[in-house]
C-alpha positions as CSV (number, residue, x, y, z in Angstrom):
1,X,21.0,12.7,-7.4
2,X,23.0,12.2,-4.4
3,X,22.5,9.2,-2.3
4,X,24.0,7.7,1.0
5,X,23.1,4.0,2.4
6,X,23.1,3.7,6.5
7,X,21.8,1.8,8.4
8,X,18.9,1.9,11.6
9,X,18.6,-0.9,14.2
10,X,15.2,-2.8,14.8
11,X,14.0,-4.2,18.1
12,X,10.4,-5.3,18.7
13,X,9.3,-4.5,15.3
14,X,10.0,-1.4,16.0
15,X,12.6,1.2,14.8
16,X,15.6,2.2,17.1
17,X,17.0,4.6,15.6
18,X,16.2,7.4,12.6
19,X,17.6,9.2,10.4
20,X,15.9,11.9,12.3
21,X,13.8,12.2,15.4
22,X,12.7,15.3,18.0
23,X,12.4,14.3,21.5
24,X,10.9,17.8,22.5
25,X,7.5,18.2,23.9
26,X,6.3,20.3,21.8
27,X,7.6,18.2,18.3
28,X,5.9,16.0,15.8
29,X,7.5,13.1,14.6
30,X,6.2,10.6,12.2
31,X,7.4,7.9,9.6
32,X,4.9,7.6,6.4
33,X,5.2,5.4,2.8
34,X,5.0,8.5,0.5
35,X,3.7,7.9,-2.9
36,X,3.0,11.0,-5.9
37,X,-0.4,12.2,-5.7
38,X,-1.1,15.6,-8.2
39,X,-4.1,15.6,-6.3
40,X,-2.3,16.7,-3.1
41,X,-1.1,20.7,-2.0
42,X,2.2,19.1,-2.5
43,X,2.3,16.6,-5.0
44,X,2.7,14.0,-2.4
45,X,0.3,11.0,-0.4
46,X,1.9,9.8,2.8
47,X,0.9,6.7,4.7
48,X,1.8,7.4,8.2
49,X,2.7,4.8,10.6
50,X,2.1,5.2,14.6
51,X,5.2,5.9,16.6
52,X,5.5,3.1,19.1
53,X,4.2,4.0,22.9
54,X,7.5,4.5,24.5
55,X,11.0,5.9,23.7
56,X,13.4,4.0,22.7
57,X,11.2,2.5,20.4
58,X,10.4,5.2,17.2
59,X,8.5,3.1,14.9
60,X,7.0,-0.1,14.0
61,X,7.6,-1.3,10.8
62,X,5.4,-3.8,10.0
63,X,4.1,-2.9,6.1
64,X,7.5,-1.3,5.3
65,X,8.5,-3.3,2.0
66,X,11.8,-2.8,0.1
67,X,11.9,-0.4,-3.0
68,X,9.0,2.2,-0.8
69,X,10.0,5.3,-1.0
70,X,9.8,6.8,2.9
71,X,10.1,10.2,4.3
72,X,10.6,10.6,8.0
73,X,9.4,14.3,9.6
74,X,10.9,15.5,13.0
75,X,8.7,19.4,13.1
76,X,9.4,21.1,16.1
77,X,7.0,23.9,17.4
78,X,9.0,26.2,20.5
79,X,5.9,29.0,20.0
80,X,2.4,28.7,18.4
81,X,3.1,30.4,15.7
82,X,6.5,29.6,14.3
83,X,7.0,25.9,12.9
84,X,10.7,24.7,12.4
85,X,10.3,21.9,9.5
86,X,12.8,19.0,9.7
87,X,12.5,15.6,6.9
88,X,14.5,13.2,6.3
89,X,13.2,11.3,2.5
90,X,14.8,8.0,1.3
91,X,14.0,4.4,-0.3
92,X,14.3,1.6,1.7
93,X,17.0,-0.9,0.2
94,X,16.6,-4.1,2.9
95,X,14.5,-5.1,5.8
96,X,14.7,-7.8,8.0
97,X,14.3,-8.8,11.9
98,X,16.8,-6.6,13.0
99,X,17.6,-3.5,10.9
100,X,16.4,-1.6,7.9
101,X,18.9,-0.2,5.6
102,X,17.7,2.9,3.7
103,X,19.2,4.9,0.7
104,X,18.8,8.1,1.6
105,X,18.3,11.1,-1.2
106,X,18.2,14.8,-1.1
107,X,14.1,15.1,-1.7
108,X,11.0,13.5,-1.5
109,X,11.2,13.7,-5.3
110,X,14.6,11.9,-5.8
111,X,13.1,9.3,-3.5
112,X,10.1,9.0,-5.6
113,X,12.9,8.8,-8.9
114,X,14.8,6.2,-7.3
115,X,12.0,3.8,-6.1
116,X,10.5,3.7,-9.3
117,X,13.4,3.7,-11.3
118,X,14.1,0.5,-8.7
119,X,10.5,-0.8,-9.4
120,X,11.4,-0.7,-13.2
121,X,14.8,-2.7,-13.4
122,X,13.9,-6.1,-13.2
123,X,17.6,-7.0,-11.7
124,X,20.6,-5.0,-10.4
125,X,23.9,-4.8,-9.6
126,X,22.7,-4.2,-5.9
127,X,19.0,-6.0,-5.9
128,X,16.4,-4.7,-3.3
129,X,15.8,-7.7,-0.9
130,X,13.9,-8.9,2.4
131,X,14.4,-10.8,5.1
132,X,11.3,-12.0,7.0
133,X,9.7,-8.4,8.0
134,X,8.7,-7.5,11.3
């Protein structure tokens, strides 16, 4: 499974930046705690959190916990019948006031692996922690 840490600024409880994010009129993006769920088309139960009213602001992040697997979805529609399908899926490492640092993976199963093989361990070289959350 390949992994890469970065980085996203927070102001006003709310995220600044993404991993990825569709300013277009006719896109849907949205930011949701994903968790498996056989019972689902997909495998898959997302928790969505509301986009904050106004750009720059993406996301608030109030609920997001270290160790929750995340998967952030940027679709973009240009007709009514062709969708263009755009996700980002990771596991958040750290929060605090001002950023939220997130190990991205490949899939929204690897994120799924990694957060529980992250709830598992008891410690780490590299502990999940958290500041005061927005």
């Amino acid at each position: 499974m390949n992994t890469l840490t970065e980085t996203y600024k927070i102001e006003l409880s709310a995220l600044r930046t993404a991993p990825i994010f569709d300013k277009r009129a006719h896109a849907k993006n949205w930011l949701a705690i994903i968790e498996r769920d056989d019972s689902k088309r997909d495998g898959i139960n997302r928790c969505l959190f509301a986009p904050h009213a106004a750009l720059p602001y993406l996301y608030f992040v109030k609920g997001l916990q270290p160790g929750q697997a995340v998967e952030f979805g940027a679709d973009y529609w240009p007709t009514s019948t062709k969708r263009f399908r755009n996700r980002a899926y990771g596991v958040i490492k750290h929060i605090s006031v001002g950023s939220l640092v997130l190990i991205r993976t490949e899939s929204a199963l690897d994120a799924l692996a990694l957060a529980e093989s992250i709830a598992s361990k008891s410690e780490s070289a590299e502990p999940v922690s958290s500041e005061s959350n927005p």
